[in-house]
C-alpha positions as CSV (number, residue, x, y, z in Angstrom):
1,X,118.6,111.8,159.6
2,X,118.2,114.5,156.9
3,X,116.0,114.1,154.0
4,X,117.7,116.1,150.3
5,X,115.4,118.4,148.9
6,X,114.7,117.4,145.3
7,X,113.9,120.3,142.7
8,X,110.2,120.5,141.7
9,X,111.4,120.0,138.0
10,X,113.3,116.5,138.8
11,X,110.1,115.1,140.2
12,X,108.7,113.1,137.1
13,X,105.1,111.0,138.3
14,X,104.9,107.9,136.6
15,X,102.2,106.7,133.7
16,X,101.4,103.5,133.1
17,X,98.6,103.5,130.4
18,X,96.3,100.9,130.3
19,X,96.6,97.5,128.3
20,X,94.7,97.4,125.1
21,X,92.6,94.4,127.1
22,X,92.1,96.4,130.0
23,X,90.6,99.5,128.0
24,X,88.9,97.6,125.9
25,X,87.4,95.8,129.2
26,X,86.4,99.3,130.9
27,X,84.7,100.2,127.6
28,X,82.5,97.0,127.5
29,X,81.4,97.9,131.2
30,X,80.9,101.4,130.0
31,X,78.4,100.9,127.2
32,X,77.2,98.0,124.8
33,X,77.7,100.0,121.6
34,X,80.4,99.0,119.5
35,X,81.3,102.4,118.2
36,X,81.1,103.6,121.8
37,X,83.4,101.2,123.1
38,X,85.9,101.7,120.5
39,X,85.9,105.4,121.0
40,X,86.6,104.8,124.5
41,X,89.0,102.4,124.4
42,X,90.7,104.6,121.7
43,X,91.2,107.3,124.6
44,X,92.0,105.8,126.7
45,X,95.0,103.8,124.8
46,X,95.5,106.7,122.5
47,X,95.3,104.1,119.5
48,X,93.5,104.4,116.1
49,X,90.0,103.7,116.0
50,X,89.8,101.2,113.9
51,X,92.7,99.2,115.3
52,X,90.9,99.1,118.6
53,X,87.4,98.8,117.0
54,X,89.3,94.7,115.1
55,X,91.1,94.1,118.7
56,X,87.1,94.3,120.4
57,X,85.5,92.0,117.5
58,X,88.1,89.4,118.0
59,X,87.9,89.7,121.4
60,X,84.7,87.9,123.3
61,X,82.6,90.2,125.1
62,X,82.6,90.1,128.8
63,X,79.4,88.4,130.7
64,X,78.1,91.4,132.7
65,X,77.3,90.1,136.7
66,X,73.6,89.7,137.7
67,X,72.3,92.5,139.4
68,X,71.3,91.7,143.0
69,X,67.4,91.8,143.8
70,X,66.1,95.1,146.5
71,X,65.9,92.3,149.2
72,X,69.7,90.8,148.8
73,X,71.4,94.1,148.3
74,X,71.4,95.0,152.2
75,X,74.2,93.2,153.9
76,X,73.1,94.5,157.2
77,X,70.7,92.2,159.3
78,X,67.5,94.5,160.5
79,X,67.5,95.7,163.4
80,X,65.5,93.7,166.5
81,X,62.0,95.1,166.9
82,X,62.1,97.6,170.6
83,X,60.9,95.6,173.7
84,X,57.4,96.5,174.5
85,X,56.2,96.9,177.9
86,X,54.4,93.9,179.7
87,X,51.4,94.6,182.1
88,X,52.7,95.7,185.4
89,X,55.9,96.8,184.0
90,X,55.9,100.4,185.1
91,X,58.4,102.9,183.7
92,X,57.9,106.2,184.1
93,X,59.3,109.4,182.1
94,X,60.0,113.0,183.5
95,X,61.4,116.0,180.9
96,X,62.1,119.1,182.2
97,X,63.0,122.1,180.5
98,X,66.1,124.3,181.4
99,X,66.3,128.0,180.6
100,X,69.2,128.7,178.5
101,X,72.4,129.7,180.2
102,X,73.1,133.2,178.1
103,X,70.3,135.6,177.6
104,X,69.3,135.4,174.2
105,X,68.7,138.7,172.1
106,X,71.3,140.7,173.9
C-alpha cells in the first residue's frame, strides 16, 4: 500500500491555545505576584492585560501542594546493609594483573 506525498506547504500543525483558566492557572504556579501573573497569562492567551488581570481577581487562587519533607521524597526503599563475615567464614580474594594486549606507545 502506497502512502501520497503531501506538499510541505499543505502540511498546516494545529494550535490550540490555552483556556483563559488554564493560563491563568500556569501563571499562579509560576509566581505569586499579581502583575506577574497577569503578564503571563496575557502571553500566553494573547489577551489585554487588564482583561486577564479582572478574570484572576474574580477567580480564587489555587491552594499550592505541601512540599514533601527530605525523608518522604525518596520512593525507593534503602538498600539492605552487605552481609558481613561470621568467624570461620573464610573467603578468600586473588587479583591478578594482565599486561595489555597491544603495546602501548607504538
Amino acid at each position: 500500500m502506497k502512502r501520497s506525498k503531501l506538499p510541505a506547504g499543505d502540511i498546516r500543525p494545529r494550535h490550540y491555545p490555552p483556556t483563559l483558566a488554564e493560563a491563568i492557572f500556569a501563571a499562579q504556579g509560576l509566581t505569586g505576584d499579581l502583575e506577574g501573573q497577569a503578564e503571563i497569562a496575557s502571553m500566553l492567551m494573547g489577551f489585554p492585560r487588564d482583561e486577564v488581570r479582572q478574570a484572576i481577581l474574580s477567580s480564587p487562587p489555587q491552594p499550592m501542594p505541601p512540599m514533601p519533607r527530605m525523608a518522604e521524597q525518596s520512593s525507593f526503599p534503602r538498600p539492605a546493609p552487605a552481609p558481613r563475615n561470621k568467624p570461620g567464614d573464610d573467603r578468600r580474594v586473588s587479583v591478578e594483573r594482565r599486561p595489555p594486549r597491544f603495546p602501548i606507545g607504538s
